[in-house]
N, CA, C and O atoms as a GROMACS GRO file, in nm:
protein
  368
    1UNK      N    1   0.766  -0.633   1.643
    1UNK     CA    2   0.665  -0.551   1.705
    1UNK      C    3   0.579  -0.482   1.598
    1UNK      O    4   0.456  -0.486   1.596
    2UNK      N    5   0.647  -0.428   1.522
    2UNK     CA    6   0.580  -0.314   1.377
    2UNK      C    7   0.560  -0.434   1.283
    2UNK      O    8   0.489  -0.406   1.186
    3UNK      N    9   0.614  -0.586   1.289
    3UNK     CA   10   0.562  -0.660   1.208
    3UNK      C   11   0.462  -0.766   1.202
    3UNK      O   12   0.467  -0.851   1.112
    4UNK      N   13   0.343  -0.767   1.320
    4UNK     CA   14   0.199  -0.802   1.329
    4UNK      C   15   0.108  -0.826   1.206
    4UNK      O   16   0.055  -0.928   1.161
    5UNK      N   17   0.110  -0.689   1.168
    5UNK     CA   18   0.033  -0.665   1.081
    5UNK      C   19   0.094  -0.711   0.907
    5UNK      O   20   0.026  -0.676   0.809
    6UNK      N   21   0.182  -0.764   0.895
    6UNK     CA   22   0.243  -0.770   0.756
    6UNK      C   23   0.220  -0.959   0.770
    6UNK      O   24   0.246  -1.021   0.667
    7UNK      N   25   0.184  -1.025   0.869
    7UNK     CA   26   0.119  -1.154   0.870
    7UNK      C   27  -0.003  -1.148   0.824
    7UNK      O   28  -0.017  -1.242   0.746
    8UNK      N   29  -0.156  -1.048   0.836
    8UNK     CA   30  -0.224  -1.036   0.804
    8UNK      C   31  -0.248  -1.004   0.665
    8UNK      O   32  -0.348  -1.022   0.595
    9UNK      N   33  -0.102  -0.937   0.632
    9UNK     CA   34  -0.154  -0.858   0.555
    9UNK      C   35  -0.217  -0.918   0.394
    9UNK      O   36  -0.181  -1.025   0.345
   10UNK      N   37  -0.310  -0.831   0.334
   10UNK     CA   38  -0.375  -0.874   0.218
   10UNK      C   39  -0.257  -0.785   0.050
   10UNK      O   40  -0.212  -0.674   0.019
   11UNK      N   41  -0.261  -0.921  -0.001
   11UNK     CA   42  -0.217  -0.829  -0.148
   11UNK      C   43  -0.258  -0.727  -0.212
   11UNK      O   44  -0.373  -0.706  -0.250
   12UNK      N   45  -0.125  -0.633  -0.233
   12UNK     CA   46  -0.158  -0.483  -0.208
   12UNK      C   47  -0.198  -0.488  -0.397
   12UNK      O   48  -0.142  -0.555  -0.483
   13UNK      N   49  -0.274  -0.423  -0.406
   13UNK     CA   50  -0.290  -0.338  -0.587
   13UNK      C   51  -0.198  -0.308  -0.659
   13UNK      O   52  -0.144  -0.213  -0.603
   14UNK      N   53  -0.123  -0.340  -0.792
   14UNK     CA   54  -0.006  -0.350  -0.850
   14UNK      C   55  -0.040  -0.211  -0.898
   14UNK      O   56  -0.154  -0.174  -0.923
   15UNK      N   57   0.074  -0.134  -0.909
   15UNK     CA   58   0.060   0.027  -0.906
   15UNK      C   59   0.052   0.053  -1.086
   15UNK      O   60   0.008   0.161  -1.125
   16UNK      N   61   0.089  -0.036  -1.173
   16UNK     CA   62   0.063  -0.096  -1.307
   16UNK      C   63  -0.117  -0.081  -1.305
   16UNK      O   64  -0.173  -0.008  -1.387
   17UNK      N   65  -0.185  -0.150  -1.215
   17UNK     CA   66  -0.358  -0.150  -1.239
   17UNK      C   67  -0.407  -0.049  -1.144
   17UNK      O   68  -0.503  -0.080  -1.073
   18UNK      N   69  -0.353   0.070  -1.133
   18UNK     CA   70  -0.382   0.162  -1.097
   18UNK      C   71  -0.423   0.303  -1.144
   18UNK      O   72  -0.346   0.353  -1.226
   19UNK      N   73  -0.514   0.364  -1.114
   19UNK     CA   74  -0.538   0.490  -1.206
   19UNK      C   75  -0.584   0.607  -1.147
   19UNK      O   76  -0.574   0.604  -1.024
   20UNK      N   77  -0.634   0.717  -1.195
   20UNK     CA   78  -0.728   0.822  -1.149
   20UNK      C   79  -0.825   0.819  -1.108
   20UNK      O   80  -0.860   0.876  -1.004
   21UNK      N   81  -0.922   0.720  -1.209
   21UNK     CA   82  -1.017   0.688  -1.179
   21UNK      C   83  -1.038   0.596  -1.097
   21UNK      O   84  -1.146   0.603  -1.039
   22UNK      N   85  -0.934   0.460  -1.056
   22UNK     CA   86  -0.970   0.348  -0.973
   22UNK      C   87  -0.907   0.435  -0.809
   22UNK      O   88  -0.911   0.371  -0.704
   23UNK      N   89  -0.858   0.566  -0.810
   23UNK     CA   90  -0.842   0.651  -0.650
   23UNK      C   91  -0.949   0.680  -0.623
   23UNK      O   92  -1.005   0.660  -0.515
   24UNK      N   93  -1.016   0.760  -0.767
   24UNK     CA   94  -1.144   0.819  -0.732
   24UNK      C   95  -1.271   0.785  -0.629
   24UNK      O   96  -1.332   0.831  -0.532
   25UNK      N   97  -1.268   0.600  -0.778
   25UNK     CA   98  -1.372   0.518  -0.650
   25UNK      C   99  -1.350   0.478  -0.554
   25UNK      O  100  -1.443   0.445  -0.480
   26UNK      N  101  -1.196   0.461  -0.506
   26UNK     CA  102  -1.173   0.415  -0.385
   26UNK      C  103  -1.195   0.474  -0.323
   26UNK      O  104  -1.259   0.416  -0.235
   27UNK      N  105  -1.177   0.632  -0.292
   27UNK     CA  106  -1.235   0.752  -0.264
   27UNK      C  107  -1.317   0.711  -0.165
   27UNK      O  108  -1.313   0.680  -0.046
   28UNK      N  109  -1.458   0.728  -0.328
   28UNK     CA  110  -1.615   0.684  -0.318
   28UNK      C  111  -1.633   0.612  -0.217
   28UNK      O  112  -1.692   0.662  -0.121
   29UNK      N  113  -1.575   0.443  -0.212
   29UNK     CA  114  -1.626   0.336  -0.134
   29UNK      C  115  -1.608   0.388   0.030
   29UNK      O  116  -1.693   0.390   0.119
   30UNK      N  117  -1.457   0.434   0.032
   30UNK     CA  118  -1.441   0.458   0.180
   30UNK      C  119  -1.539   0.596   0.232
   30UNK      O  120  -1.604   0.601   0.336
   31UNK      N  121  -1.532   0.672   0.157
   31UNK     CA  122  -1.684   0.780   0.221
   31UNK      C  123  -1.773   0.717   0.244
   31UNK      O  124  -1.823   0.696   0.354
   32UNK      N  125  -1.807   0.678   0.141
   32UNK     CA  126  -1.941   0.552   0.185
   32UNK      C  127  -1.969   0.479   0.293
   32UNK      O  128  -2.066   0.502   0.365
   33UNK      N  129  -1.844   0.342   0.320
   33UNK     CA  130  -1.844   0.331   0.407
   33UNK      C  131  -1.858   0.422   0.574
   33UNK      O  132  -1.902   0.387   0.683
   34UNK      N  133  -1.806   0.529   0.529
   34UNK     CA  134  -1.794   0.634   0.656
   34UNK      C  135  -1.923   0.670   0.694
   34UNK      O  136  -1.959   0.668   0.812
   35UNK      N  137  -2.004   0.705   0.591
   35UNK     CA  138  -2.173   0.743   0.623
   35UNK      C  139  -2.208   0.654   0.669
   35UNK      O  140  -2.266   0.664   0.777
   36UNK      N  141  -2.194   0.546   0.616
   36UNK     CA  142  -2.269   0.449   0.679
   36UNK      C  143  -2.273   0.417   0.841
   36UNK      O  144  -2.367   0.390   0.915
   37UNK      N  145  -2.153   0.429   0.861
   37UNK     CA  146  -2.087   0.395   1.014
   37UNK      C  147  -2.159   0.520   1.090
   37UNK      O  148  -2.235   0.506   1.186
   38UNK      N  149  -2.116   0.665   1.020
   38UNK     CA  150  -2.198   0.788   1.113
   38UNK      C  151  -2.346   0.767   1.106
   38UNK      O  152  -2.411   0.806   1.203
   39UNK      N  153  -2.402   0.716   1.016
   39UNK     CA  154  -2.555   0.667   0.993
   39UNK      C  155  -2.605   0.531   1.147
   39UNK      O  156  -2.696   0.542   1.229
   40UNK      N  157  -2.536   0.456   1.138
   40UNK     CA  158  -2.532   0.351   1.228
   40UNK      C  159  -2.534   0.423   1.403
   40UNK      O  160  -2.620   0.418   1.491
   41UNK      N  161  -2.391   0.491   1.398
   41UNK     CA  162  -2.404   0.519   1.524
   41UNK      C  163  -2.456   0.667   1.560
   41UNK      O  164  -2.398   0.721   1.654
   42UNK      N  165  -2.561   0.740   1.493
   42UNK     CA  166  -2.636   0.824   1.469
   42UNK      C  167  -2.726   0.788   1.562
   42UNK      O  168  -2.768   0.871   1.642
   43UNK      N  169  -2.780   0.611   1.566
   43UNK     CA  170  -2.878   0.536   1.647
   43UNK      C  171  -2.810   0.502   1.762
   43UNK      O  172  -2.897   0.476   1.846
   44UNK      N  173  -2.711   0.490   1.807
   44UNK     CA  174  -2.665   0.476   1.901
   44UNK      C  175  -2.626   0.362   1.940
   44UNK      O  176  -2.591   0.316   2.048
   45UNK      N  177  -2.644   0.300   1.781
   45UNK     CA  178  -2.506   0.159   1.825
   45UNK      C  179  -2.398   0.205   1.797
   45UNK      O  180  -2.391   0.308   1.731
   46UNK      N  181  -2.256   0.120   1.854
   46UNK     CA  182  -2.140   0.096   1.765
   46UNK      C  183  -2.101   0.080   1.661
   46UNK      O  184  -2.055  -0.031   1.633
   47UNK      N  185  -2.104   0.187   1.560
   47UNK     CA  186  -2.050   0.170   1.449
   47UNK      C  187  -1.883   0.013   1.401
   47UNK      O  188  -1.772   0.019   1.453
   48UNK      N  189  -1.913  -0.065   1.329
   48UNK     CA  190  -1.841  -0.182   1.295
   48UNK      C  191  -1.704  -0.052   1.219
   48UNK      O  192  -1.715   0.061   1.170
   49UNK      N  193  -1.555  -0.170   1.249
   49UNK     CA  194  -1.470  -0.080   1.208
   49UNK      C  195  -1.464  -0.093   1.047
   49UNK      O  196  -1.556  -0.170   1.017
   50UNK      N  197  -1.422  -0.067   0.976
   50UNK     CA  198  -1.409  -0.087   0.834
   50UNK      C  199  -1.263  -0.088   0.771
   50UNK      O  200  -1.195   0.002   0.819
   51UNK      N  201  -1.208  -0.150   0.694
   51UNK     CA  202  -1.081  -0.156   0.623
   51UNK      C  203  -1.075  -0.054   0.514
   51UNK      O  204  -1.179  -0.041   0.449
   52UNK      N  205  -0.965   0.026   0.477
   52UNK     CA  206  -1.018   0.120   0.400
   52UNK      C  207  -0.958   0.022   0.241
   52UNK      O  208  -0.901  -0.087   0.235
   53UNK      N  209  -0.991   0.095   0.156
   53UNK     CA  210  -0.970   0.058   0.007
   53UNK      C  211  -0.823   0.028   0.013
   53UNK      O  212  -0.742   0.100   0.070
   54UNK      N  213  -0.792  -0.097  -0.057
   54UNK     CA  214  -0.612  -0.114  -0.063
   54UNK      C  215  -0.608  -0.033  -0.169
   54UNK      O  216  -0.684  -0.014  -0.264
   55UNK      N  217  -0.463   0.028  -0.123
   55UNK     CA  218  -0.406   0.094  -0.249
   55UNK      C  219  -0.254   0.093  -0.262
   55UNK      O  220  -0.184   0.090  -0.160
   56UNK      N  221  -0.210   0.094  -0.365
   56UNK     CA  222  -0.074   0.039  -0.416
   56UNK      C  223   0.010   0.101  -0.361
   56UNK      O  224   0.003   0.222  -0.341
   57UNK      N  225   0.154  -0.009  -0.310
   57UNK     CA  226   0.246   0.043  -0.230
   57UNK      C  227   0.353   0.103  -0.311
   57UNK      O  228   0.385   0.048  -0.417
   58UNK      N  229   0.414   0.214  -0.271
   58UNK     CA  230   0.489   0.245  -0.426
   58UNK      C  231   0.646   0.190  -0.312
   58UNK      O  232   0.636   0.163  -0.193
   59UNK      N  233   0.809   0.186  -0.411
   59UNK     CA  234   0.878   0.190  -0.339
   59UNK      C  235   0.920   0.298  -0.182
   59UNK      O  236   0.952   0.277  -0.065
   60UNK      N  237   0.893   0.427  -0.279
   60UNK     CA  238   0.900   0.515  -0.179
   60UNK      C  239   0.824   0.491   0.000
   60UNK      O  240   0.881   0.518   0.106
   61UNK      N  241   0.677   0.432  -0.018
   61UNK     CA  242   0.632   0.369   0.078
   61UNK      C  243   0.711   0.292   0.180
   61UNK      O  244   0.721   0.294   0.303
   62UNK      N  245   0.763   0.224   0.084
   62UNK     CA  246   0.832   0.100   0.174
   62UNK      C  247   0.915   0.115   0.200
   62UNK      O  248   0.969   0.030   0.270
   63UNK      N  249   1.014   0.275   0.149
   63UNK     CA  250   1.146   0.303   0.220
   63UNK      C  251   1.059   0.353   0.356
   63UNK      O  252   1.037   0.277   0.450
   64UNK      N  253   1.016   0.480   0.353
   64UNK     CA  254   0.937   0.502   0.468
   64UNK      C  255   0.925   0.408   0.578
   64UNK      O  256   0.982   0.440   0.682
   65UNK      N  257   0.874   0.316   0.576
   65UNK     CA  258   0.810   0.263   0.657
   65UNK      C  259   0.943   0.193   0.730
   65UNK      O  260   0.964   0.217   0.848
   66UNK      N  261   1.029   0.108   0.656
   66UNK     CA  262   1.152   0.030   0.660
   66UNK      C  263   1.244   0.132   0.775
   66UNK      O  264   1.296   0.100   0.882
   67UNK      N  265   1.235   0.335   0.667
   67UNK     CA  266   1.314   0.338   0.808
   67UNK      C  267   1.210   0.384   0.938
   67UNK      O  268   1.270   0.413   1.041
   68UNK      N  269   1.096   0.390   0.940
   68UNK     CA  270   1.025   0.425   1.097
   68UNK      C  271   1.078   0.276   1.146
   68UNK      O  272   1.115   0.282   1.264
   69UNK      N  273   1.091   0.156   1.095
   69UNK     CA  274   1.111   0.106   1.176
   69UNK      C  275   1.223   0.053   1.240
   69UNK      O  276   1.230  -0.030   1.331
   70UNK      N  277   1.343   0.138   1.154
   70UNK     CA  278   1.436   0.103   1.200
   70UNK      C  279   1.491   0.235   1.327
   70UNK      O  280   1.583   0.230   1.408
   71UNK      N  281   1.366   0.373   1.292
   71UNK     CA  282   1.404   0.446   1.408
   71UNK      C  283   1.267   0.366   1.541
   71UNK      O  284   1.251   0.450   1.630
   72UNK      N  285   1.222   0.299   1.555
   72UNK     CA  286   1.159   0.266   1.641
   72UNK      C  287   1.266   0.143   1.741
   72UNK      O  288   1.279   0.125   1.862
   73UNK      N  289   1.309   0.096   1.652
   73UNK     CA  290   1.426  -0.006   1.686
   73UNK      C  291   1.526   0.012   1.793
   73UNK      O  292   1.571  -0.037   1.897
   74UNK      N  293   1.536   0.118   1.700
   74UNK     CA  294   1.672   0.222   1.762
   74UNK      C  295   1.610   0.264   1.905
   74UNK      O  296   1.671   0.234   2.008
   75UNK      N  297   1.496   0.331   1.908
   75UNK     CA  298   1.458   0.417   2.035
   75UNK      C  299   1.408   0.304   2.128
   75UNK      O  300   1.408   0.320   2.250
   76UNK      N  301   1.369   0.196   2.071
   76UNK     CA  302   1.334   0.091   2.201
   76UNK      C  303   1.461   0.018   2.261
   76UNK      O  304   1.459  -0.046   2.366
   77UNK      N  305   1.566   0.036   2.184
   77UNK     CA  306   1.728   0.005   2.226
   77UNK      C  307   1.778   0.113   2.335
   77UNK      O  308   1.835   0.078   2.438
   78UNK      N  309   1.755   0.232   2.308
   78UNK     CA  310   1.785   0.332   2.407
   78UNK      C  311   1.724   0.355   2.548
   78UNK      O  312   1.786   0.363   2.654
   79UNK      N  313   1.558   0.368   2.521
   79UNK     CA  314   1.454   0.350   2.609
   79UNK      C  315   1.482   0.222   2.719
   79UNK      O  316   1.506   0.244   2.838
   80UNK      N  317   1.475   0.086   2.659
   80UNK     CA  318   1.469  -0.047   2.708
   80UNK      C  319   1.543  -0.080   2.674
   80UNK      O  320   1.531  -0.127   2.560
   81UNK      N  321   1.732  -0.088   2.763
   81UNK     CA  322   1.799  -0.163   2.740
   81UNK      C  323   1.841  -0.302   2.720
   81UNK      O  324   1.936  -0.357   2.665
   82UNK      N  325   1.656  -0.364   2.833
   82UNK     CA  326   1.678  -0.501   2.852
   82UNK      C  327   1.614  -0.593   2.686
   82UNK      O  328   1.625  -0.712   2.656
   83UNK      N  329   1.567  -0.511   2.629
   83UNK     CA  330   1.520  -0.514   2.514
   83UNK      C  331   1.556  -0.553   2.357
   83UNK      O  332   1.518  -0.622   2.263
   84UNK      N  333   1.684  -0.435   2.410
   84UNK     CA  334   1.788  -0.432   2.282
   84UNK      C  335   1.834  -0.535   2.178
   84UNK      O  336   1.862  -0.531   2.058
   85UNK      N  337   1.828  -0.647   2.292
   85UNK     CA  338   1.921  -0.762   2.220
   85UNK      C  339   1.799  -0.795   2.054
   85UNK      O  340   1.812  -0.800   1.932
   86UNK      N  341   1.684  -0.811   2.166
   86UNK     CA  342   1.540  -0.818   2.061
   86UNK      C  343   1.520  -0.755   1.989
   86UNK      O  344   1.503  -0.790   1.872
   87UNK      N  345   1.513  -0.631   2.031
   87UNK     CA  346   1.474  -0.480   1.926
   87UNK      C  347   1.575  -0.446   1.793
   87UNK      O  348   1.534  -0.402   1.685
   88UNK      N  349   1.697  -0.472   1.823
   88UNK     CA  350   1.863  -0.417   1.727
   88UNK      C  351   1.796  -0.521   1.609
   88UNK      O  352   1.775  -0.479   1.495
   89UNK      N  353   1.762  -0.677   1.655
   89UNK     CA  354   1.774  -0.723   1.554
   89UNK      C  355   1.680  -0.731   1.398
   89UNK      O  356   1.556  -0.731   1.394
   90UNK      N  357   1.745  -0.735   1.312
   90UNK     CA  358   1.648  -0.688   1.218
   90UNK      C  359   1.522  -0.730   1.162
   90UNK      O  360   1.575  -0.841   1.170
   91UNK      N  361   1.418  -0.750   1.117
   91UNK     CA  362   1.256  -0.780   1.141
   91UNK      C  363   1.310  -0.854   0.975
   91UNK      O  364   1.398  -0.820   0.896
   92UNK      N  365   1.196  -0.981   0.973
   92UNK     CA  366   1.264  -1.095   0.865
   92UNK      C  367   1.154  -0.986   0.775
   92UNK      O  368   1.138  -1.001   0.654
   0.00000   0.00000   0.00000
């Protein structure tokens, strides 16, 4: 269910080619992008969605995430028993 998006997903920034300055501009780009979108629908179109700047996954990240999804697991086991068998098991 929480693993959709990790098929898509794009190669993350090695935290090695990472810096102060390469947050900074990432910063930059995604404000940017943001004006642009409030600029757009200023006119009263639909602003297009935008991807924000990749930025490097550290381990700590990926404990995080590993356990939301192992408490999401858990609560769709409790919630939806008919579920469980699906939900308990662990995401490849």
């Amino acid at each position: 269910m929480l693993r959709r998006d990790a098929l898509n997903r794009k190669p993350q920034q090695r935290m090695a080619d990472y810096s102060a300055e390469v947050e900074r501009l990432s910063d930059l780009v995604d404000l940017t992008r943001e004006l642009i979108n409030a600029t757009i629908a200023s006119r009263g179109v639909p602003p297009r969605r935008f991807t924000p700047t990749p930025r490097p996954v550290t381990a700590v990240d990926r404990l995080r995430r590993r356990n939301r999804e192992v408490q999401h697991r858990s609560l769709v086991a409790r919630l939806l028993p008919h579920k469980a068998t699906t939900a308990s098991q662990p995401a490849p």
